[in-house]
N, C-alpha and C positions, 0 to 999 in steps of 0.2 A: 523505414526504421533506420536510424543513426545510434550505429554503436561505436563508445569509446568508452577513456579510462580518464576516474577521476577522486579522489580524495574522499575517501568518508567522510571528511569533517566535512569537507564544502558542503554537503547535503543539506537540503531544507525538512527536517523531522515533523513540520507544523502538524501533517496527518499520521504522526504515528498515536494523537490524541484519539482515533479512531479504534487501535488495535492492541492489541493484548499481547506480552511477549513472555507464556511460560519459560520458569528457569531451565527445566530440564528440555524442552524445545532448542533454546539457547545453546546450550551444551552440547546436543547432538550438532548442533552446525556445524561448530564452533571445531569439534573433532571431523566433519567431514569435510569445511573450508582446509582442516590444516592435513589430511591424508590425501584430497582428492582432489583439494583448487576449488575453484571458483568455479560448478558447470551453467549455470541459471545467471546473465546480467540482471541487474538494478530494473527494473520501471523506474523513470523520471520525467518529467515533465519542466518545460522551460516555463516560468510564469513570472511578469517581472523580476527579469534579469535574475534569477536563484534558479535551482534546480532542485526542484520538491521532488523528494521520495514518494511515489504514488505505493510499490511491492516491493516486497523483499527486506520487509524492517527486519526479521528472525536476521536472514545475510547479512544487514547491515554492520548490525549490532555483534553478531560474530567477527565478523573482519575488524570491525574497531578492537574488539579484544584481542584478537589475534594482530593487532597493530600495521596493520596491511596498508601501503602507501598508496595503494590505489585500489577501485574496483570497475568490474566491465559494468557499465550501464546503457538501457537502450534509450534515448531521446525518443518523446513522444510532442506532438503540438494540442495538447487538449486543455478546455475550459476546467476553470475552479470545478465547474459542477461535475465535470467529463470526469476528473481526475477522482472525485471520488466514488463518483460509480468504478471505476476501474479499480479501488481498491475492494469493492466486494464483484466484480466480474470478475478477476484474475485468482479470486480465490474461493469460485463458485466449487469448484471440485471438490476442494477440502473441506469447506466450510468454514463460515467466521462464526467464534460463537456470539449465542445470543444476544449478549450484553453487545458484541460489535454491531451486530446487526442493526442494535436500538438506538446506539448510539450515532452511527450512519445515516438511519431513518430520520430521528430527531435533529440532528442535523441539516439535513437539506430542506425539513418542511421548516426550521424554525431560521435557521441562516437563509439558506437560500431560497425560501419563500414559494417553494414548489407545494404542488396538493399533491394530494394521496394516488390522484391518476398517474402524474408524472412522475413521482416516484417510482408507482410498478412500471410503469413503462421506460423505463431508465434502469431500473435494472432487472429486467425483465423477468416481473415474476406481474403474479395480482392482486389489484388492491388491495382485497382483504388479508394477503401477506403483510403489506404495510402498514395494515391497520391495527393486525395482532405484535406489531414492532411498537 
């Protein structure tokens, strides 16, 4: 794991198509980026030469507002397909809703050409979870 500091803007958003970022979500950060700092780095992933946002769009999106010239983020070396399982594993605790979920799921069978096995086995649930996605 390689941590450092780098520009919100620089950021690749391409998978924030994946995720949902209520307003009032937003806001709470947004007030504990600016009382308490930054405690949680970025997920990022290097993938021709950009640095895609894998988690932490809610942080992102607060520190832009809050006009913050840099954020801690942790370098990751994972595949297109790695990168987006990791964005519903890192946020298996909380949950993504539904509509992320379907849209993650739709995603990989229809982009990246994976079946219904690999799916659950990637992010390790079962089939028939993927199948009700």
């Amino acid at each position: 794991m390689l941590l450092r500091r780098e520009e919100p803007v620089a950021l690749d958003l391409s998978l924030g198509r994946l995720r949902q970022l209520p307003e009032p979500v937003v806001r709470r950060m947004v007030e504990s980026l600016r009382s308490k700092g930054q405690l949680t780095p970025l997920a990022v992933a290097e993938h021709e030469g950009r640095l895609m946002l894998v988690d932490g769009f809610v942080r992102h999106l607060a520190a832009v507002r809050l006009g913050l010239e840099t954020v801690l983020v942790e370098v990751m070396q994972l595949s297109p397909v790695q990168m987006k399982a990791q964005v519903y594993l890192r946020n298996r605790e909380r949950g993504l809703l539904l509509i992320e979920e379907c849209r993650l799921v739709r995603e990989l069978v229809e982009v990246d050409r994976l079946n219904q096995v690999e799916v659950g086995d990637l992010l390790e649930r079962h089939k028939s979870w993927v199948c009700r996605r």
